[in-house]
C-alpha positions in Angstrom: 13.3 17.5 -8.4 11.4 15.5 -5.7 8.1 14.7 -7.4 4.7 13.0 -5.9 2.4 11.9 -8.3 -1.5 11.2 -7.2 -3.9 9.5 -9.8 -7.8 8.9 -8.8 -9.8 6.6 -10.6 -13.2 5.2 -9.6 -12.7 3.2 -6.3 -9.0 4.1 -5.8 -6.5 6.6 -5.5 -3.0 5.5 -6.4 0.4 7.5 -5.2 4.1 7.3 -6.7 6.6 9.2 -5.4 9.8 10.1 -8.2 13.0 10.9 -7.6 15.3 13.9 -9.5 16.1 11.5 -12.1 11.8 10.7 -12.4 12.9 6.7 -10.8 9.4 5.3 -9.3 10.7 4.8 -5.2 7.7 4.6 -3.7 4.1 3.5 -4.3 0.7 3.5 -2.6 -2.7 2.1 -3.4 -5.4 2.8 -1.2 -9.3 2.3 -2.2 -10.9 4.8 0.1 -14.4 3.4 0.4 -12.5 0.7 2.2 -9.2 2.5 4.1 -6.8 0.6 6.1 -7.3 3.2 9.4 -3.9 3.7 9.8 -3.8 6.7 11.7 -7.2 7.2 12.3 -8.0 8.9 16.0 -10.6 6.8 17.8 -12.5 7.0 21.3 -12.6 3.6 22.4 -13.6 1.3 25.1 -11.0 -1.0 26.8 -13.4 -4.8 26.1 -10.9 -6.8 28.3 -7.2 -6.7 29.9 -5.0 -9.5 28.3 -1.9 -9.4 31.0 -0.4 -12.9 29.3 -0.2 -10.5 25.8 1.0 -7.4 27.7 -1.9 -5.2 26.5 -5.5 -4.6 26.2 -8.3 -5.8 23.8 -10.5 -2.1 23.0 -13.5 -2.0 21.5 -13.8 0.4 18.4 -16.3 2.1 16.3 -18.2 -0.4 13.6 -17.9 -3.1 15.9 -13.9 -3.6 15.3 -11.7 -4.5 18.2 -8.2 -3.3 18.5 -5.4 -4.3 20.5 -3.4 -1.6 22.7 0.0 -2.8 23.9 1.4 -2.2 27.6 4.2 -0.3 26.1 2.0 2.2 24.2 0.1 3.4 27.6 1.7 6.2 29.6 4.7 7.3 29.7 7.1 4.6 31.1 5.5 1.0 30.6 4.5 -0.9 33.5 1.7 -3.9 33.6 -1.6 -3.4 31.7 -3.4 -3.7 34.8 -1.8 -0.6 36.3 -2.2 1.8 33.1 -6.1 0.4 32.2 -9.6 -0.6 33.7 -12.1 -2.6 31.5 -14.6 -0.4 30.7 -12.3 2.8 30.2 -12.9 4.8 27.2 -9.5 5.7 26.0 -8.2 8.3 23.3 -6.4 6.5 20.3 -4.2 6.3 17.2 -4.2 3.1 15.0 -0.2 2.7 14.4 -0.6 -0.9 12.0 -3.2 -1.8 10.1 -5.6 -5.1 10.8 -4.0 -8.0 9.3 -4.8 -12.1 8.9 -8.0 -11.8 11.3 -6.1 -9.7 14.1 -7.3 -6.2 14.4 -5.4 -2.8 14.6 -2.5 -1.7 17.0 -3.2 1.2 18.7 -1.3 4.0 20.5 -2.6 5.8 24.0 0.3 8.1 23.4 -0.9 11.1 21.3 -0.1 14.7 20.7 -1.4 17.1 22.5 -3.3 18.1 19.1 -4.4 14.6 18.6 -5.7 14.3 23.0 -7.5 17.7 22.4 -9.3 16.7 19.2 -10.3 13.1 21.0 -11.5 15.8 23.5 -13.0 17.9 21.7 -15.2 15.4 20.5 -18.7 15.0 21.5 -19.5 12.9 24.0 -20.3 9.3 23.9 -19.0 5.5 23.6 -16.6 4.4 21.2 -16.6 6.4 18.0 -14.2 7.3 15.2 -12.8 10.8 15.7 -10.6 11.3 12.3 -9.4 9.9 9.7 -5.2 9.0 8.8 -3.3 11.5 6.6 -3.6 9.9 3.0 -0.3 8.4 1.3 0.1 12.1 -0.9 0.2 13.9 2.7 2.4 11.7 4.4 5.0 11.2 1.1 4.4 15.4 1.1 5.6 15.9 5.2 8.2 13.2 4.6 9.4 14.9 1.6 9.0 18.8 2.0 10.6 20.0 -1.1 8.5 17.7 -3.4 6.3 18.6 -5.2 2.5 17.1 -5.8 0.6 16.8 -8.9 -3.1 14.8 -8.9 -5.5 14.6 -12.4 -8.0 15.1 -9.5 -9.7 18.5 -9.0 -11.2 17.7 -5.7 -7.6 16.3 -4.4 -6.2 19.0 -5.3 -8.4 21.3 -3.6 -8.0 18.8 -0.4 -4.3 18.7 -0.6 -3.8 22.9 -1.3 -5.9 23.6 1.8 -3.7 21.8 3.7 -0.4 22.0 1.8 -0.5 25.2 0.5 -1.8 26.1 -3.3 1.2 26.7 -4.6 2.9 23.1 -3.9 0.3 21.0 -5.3 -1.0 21.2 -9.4 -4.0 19.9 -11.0 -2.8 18.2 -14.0 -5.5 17.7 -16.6 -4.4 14.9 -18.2 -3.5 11.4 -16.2 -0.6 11.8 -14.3 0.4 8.6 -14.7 2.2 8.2 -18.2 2.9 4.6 -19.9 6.3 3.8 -18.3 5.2 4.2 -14.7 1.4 2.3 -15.7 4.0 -0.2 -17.3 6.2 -0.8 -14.2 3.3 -0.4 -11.7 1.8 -3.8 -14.2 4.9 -5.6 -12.9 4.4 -4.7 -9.1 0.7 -6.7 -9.3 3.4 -10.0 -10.9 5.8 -12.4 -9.3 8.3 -11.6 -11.6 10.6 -7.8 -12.1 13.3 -8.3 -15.0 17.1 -7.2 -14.2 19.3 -4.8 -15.9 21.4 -6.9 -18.1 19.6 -10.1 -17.8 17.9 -12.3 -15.0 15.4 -11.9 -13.1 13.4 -11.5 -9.7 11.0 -14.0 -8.4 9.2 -12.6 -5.9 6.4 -14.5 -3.6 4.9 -13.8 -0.6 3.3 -16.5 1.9 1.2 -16.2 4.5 4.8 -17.1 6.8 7.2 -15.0 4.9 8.3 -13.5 2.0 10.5 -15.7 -0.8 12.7 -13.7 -3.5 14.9 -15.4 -5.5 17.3 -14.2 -8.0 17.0 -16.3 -11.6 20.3 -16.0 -13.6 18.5 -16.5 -17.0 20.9 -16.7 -20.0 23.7 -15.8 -17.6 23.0 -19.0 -15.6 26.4 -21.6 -15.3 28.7 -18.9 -16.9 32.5 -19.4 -15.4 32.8 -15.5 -15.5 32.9 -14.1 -12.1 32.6 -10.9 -12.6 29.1 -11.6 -14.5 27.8 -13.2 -12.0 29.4 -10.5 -9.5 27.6 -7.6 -11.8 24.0 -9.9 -11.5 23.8 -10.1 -8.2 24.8 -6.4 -7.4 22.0 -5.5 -9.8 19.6 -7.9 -8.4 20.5 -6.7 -4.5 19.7 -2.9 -5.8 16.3 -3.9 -7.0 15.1 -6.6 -4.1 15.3 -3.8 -2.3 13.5 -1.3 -4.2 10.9 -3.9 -4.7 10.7 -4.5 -0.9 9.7 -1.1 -0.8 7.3 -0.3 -3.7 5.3 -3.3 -2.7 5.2 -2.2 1.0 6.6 -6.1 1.7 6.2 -6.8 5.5 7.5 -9.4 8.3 10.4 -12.1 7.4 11.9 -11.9 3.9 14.2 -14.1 2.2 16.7 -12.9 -0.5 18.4 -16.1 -2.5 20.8 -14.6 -4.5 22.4 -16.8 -8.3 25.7 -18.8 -8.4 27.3 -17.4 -5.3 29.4 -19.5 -2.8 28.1 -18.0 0.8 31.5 -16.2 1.3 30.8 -14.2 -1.9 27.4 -13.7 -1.3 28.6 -12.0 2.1 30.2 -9.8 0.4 27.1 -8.1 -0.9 25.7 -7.4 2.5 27.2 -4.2 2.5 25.4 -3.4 -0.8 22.2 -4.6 0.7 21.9 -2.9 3.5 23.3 0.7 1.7 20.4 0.0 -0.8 17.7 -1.3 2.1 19.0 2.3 4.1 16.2 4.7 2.6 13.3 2.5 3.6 13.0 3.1 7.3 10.8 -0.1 8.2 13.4 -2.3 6.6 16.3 -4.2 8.4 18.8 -6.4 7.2 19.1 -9.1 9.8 22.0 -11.0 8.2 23.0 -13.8 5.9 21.8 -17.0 7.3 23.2 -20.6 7.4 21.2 -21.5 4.3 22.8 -18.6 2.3 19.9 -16.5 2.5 20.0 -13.1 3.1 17.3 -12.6 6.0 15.5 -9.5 6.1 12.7 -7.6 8.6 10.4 -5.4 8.0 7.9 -3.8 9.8 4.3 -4.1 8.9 2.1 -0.9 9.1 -0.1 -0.7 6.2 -1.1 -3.7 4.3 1.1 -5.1 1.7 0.3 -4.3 -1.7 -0.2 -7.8 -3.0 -2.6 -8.2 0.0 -4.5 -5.2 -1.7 -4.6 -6.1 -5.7 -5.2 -10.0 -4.3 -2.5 -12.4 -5.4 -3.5 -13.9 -7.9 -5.4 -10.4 -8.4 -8.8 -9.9 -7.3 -12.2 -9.8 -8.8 -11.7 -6.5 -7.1 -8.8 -5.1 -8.3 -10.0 -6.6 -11.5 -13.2 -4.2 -11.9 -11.5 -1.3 -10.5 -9.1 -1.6 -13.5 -11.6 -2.2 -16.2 -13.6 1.2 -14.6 -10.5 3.0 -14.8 -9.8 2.4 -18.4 -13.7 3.1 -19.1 -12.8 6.8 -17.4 -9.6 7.4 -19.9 -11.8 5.9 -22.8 -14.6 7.7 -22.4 -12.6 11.5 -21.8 -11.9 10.9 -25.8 -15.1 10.0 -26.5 -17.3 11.9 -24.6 -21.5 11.3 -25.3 -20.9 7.9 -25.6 -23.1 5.1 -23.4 -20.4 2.3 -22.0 -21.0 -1.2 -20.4 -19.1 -3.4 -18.4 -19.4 -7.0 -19.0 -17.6 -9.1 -16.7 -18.3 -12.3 -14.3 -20.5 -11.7 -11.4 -17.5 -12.2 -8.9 -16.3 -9.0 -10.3 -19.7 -7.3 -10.4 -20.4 -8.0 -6.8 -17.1 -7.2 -5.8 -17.5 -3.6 -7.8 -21.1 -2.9 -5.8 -19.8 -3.8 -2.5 -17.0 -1.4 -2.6 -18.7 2.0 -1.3 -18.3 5.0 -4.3 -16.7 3.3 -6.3 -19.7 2.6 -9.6 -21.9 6.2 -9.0 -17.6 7.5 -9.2 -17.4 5.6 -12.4 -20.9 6.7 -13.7 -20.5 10.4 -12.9 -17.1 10.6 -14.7 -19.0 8.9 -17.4 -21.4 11.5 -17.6 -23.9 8.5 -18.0 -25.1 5.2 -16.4 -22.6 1.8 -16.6 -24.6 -0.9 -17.7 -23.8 -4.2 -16.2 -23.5 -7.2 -18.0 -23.4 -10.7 -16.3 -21.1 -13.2 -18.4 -20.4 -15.6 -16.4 -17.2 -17.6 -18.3 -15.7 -14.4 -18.9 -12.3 -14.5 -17.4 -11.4 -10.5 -17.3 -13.9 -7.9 -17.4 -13.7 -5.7 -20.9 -15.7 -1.9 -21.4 -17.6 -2.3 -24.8 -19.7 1.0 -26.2 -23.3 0.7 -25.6 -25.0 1.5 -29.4 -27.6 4.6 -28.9 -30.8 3.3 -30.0 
């Protein structure tokens, strides 16, 4: 059985999605005092015509500005100029999320549900409509006999109105046992261990994405059919990794102790184990060797999320999440959280996310400024 898993903790709700045989294929972290507007419907303003970047620069709610390409006005493209005015407010959809100092890409071409809510609307200059669907809802429609469990109450009661109560359970306990916390660990690393030996080196740039198969103890062995079984092993978990870590743009796959006529041979396994992924594409092997690979970019890529190294960010939301679990088998007790003040002021600048610590608390979080302290820690306050 098809199985979606949603876990909230204080600042962020995090989404797996398990196949029959409870194999983690898919992961989403989003933070939703800070949500990457995919989706969202918007009412805004058309700032300036770009005709040498076939589009249109809009003007959105909060100040953000969006860009709307010729080929998502109407319903054949034709120039910019034809389909838009400056000045025009214009009903939209946010198809890929802001990324590197660009803004959002938008869509003119909406439902008719979607045009009538934008219409619907009350009147006015640019303005957020509604938000995206939320990973759960979009794993849920994509996968229809799945189904959802959440340790959230509120989720839960979100997702059954929409979803239906009896497809979605409230779990009282963490959804999220020790072998999925354990393998979600390695997705916030460079490095994912292989069946059998070896290893995946996995690092993103700014330019591309780099993965590289080590060979460990396996490395300069004359069998063939060792290194054969490596590489089969490693071309079956690139591209799970590819996917549970939402990777986007150019990636390049260097596979261990191949020739480039035996590393063609894997292509076919590539691309059968790339097929499920629907934004992925296996371009080819290339005249270096590498396998080249495209995928599109609509939400942001989860090391661009946790930070890479991780965040001071990512680092609080972690230390409030094990101060949740810690204080459910404790309860009446006062808690703290000492950490540097990178991580403190990262924590207070992320809407919800402290008062959402402090009310599953049942108590106020102390903070405590330590300035050479490294990683944040959750210590019990002494009553007193």
């Amino acid at each position: 059985m098809t199985l979606i898993l949603l876990s909230a903790s204080p600042g962020e709700w995090r989404t797996a999605l398990l196949d029959a045989e409870e194999r983690l294929v898919a992961y989403h972290l989003e933070r939703p005092g800070r949500p990457d507007g995919v989706g969202d419907l918007h009412r805004a303003r058309v700032s300036a015509l770009a005709p040498a970047m076939a589009g249109a620069f809009l003007a959105m709610a909060g100040g953000e500005t969006g860009f709307l390409p010729e080929s998502a006005v109407g319903a054949a493209k034709q120039p910019i100029a034809r389909s838009v005015n400056e000045g025009q407010l214009l009903g939209v959809r946010v198809t890929r999320a802001a990324q590197g100092g660009k803004g959002p890409r938008l869509t003119a071409r909406l439902t008719p549900a979607e045009a009538a809510r934008i219409e619907a609307a009350p009147a006015g200059g640019p303005a957020l409509i509604a938000r995206g669907p939320v990973a759960a809802l979009r794993l849920a429609r994509a996968h229809p006999e799945a189904v959802l469990r959440t340790d959230s109450a509120p989720l839960a009661a979100r997702l059954r109105a929409v979803l239906g109560p009896a497809r979605v359970a409230l779990s009282h306990a963490p959804v999220f046992d020790e072998t999925i916390e354990a393998e979600l660990d390695l997705l916030a690393g460079p490095e994912v261990p292989l069946p059998g030996g070896g290893r995946l080196l996995i690092h993103p740039t700014p330019a591309l994405t780099a993965i590289d198969v080590d060979a460990g103890s396996a490395a300069g062995t004359r069998d063939p059919q060792a290194q054969r079984r490596l590489n089969e092993a490693a071309v079956a978990e690139a591209a799970r990794q590819i996917r549970l870590r939402n990777l986007a743009g150019a990636i390049l796959l260097d596979l261990a102790g191949l020739t480039v006529k035996r590393r063609a041979a894997l292509a076919g396994p590539l691309a059968a184990a790339l097929a499920p992924d629907l934004l992925a594409r296996l371009l080819g092997l290339g005249p270096l060797g590498l396998f080249e690979i495209q995928r599109q970019r609509v939400h942001p890529p989860l090391h661009e999320l946790l930070g890479w190294p991780v965040s001071p960010l990512t680092q609080g939301l972690t230390a409030l999440r094990c101060a949740v679990r810690e204080a459910a088998t404790r309860p009446g007790r006062r808690w703290a959280l000492r950490a540097a003040p990178a991580v403190l002021a990262a924590l207070e600048a992320l809407p919800g996310a402290l008062a959402e610590a402090e009310a599953a608390l049942g108590t106020p979080l102390q903070r405590l400024t330590d300035p050479g302290r490294s990683e944040p820690e959750i210590e019990e306050v002494p009553h007193g």
